[in-house]
Steps between C-alpha positions, in 0.01 A plus 500: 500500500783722580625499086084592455503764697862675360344466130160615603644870724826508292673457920809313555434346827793395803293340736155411612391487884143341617304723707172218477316321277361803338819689459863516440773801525692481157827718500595608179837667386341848489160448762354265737126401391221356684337157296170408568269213439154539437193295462391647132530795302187678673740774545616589204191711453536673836868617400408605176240716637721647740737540244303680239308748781875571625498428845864419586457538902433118469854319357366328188717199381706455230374490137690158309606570187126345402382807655344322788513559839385116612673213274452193495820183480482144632137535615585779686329872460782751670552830487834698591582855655785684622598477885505782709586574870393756727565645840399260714463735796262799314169516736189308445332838496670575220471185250108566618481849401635378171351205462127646607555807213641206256204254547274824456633638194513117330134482600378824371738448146351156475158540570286268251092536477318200500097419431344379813365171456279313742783180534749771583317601759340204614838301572585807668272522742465139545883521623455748717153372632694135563814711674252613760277240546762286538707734801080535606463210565829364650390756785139417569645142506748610783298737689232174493761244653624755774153581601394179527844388706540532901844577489674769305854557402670793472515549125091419515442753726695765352295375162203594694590814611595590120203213317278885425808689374552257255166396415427899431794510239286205323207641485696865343685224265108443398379809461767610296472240274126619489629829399771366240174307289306843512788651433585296214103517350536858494827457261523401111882423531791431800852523497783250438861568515825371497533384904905433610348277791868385600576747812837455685720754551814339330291552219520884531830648368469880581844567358450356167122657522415123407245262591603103463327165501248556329410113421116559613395774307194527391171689363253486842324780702744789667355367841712161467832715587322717722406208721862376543622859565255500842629173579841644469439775669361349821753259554779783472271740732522777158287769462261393224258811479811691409588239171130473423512867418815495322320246297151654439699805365596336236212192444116601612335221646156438331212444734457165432891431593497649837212262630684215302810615674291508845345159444826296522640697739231494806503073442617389828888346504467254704636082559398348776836416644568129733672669787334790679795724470515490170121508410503835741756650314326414158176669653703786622664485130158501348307807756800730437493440129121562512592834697722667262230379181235715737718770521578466121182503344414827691827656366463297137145651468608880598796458250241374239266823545740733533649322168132533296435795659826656311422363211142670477 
């Protein structure tokens, strides 16, 4: 493969070093590349549309001299880009501010109109529906069992204490899924775009002004990075009002996105754990991440009208 790949980039490569199944460092006479393998050429069409709308934030592989980014040798599909380093001790607040206005612009540059159809929405709301029935009913099937039981553990009374916190959150998780259909009936068209959907802050080179990795790429709603970026957010204790309005200044959530948005996010997070210390700390895990959605979707929904209200 190593001859292939020299014909196909016109490289003379030294030496090749596996990083895992999916990759391999290949260090050439003049640059170091990244190889990776991929299931099929899905993303060809994703790079070429970067490629043509000229958004180089995200580091786009090399073309072959087929001009193709993915190609295909031994019934492999691979692609390969140039390897590039960055300072590993630049803040997380940084890459995020970067990130946040790079995952906003790529969204708003990307943004593709589609005709609602009812199987669209259907399997929508059908997973979103089965999501919280199925977090529903794993607590009405606890708070049944520790009713009906004479003693109580620690982890089932603090699941007590907490059983209407979290049942409220599924009954929001309803109503904005409520919302999102009317929302929806009221529309003739929603938005895809291309979605990065592969957070991690190696992935953020600030010095280069590059994003990397960007094997999962692919046309979805906005709210699919959005959701990760909370999740982010909470388990580094960020700010995320602040990079939800660096983001709406550049992409303007439609109606119909923020109660999307809102839907996934008030679905409880929680496992019911074996040991009680470790189920506590997942229900601790779960009413904290609940708390900072709360406080969210009061800040996410003055952001949105003070957005609309601009742009009247």
């Amino acid at each position: 493969m190593k001859a292939r790949i020299e014909e196909l980039y016109k490289i003379k490569i030294n030496s090749i070093i596996t990083i895992s199944n999916k990759a391999k460092k290949l260090v050439g006479e003049n640059d170091t590349y990244i190889l990776k393998f991929h299931d099929d050429q899905a993303l060809e069409n994703i790079f070429g549309r970067l490629a043509m709308l000229h958004i180089d934030t995200f580091l786009l592989p090399l073309k072959s001299i087929n001009d193709r980014y993915i190609e295909y040798f031994e019934e492999k599909y691979f692609s390969l880009s140039i390897y590039l380093k960055d300072e590993n001790t630049l803040a997380k607040d940084v890459r995020l501010s970067f990130y946040i206005k790079a995952i906003a612009n790529l969204h708003q540059k990307t943004i593709y109109n589609i005709k609602i159809n009812d199987g669209y929405l259907e399997e929508s709301l059908n997973y979103l529906d089965n999501k919280i029935a199925e977090v529903k009913n794993a607590l009405l099937a606890r708070i049944e069992r520790v009713e009906r039981m004479d003693y109580h553990s620690p982890a089932d009374w603090f699941f007590m204490m907490n059983y209407d916190h979290l049942m409220k959150a599924v009954k929001e998780a309803e109503r904005r899924v409520v919302n999102l259909e009317s929302e929806w009936n009221n529309s003739d068209s929603l938005h895809l775009c291309l979605t990065y959907q592969n957070f991690d802050f190696s992935h953020i080179l600030v010095k280069q002004q590059k994003i990397v990795s960007l094997d999962k790429m692919a046309l979805a709603p906005a709210i699919y990075d959005l959701i990760n970026l909370v999740d982010v957010s909470y388990e580094l204790k960020f700010e995320i009002s602040f990079l939800l309005k660096e983001y709406l200044s550049i992409y303007s959530l439609a109606p119909y996105e923020v109660e999307w948005l809102l839907a996934y996010l008030f679905i409880p997070k929680i496992i019911r754990m074996r040991e009680d210390i470790d189920d506590i700390e997942n229900l601790t895990q779960a009413l904290n991440h609940l708390r900072l959605v709360e406080d969210l979707t009061t800040k996410l929904l003055a952001l949105t009208s003070a957005e609309k209200q601009k742009s009247e």
